[in-house]
C-alpha positions in Angstrom: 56.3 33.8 -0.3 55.9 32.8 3.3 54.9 28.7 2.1 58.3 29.1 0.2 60.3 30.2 3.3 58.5 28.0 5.3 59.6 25.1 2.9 63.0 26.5 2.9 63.4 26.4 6.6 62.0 23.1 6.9 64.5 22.0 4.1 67.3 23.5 6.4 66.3 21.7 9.5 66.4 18.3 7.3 69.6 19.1 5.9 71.2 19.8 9.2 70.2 17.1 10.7 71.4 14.8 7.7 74.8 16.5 8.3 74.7 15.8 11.8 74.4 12.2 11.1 76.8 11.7 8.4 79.1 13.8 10.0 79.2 11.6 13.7 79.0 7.9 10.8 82.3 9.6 9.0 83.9 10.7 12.1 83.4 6.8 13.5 84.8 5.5 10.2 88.4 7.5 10.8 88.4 6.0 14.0 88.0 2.3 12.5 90.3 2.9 9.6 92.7 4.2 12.6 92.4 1.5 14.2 92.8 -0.7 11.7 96.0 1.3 10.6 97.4 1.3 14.3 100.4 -1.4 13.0 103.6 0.9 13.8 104.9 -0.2 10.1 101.3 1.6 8.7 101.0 4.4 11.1 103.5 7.2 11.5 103.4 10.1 13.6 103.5 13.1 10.3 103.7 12.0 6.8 100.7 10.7 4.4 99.6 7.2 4.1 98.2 6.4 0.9 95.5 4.5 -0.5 94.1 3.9 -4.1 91.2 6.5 -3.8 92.4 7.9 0.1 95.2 9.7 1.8 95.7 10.2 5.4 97.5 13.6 6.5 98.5 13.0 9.4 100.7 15.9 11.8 101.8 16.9 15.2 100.2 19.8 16.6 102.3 22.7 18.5 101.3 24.5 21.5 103.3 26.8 23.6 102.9 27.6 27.0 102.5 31.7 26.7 103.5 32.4 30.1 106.7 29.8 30.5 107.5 30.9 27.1 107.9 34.7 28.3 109.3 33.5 31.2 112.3 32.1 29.6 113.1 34.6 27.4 113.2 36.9 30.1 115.8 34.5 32.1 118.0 33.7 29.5 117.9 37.2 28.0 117.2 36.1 24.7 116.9 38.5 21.4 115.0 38.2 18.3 117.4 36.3 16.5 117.0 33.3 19.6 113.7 33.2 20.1 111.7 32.8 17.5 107.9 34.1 18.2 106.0 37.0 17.8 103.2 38.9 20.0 99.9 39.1 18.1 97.4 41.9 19.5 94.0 40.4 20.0 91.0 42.3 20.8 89.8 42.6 24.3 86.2 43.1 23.1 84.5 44.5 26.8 87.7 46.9 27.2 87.2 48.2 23.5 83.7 48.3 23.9 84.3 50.4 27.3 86.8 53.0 25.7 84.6 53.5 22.7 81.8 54.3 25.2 83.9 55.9 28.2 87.0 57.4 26.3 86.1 58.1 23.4 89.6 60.7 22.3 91.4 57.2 23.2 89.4 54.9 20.8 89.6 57.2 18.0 93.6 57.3 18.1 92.8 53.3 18.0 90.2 53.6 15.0 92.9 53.7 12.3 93.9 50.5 13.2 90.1 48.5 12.7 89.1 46.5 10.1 85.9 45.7 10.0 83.7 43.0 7.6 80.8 40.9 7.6 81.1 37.6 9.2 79.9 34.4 7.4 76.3 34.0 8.1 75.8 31.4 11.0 72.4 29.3 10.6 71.6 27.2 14.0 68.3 25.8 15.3 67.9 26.9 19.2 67.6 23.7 21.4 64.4 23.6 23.0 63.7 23.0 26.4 
């Protein structure tokens, strides 16, 4: 059993490192095709190009500035209907870690609300040095 893990780990190790490679040769193929492409009558800024056996998605990516984003709908006074975002709740994992711990009769009011499940295993090989 141990030869067979051992063999299994050492097939990992190859594997990874076969990813890496073909990973950082595909990435530098997008970027030649891209370049390639870079005539404004081939490249657009969202839409699909397409090819015989390839298609190119290609989209703008959004990102707003949280706190000029409150800001102006505090200034302006905006209501739902104007502005159209949401707040999420995200974890604060040290402060939920201290109430569970410190204040408990406040983390159990919390407790209803957590859903918990395992996490994808993550395989990594530790640099050395």
């Amino acid at each position: 059993m141990e030869s067979y893990l051992s063999q299994m780990i050492t097939q990992w190790h190859n594997l990874k490192d076969m990813q890496n490679y073909y990973y950082s040769e595909r990435i530098n193929t997008e970027q030649a095709i891209q370049q390639y492409l870079q005539d404004p009558e081939q490249w657009k800024d969202k839409g699909t190009i397409s090819f015989d056996n390839l298609r190119i998605r290609l989209k703008m990516n959004r990102k707003w500035d949280q706190k000029q984003i409150a800001l102006i709908k505090a200034q302006h006074h905006l209501c739902a209907t104007q502005f159209p975002f949401i707040t999420e709740y995200k974890e604060v994992k040290t402060q939920s870690d201290y109430l569970a711990v410190k204040e408990p009769h406040i983390w159990q009011k919390l407790m209803p609300a957590l859903l918990e499940y395992p996490a994808k295993p993550y395989f990594f090989a530790p640099e050395k040095g």
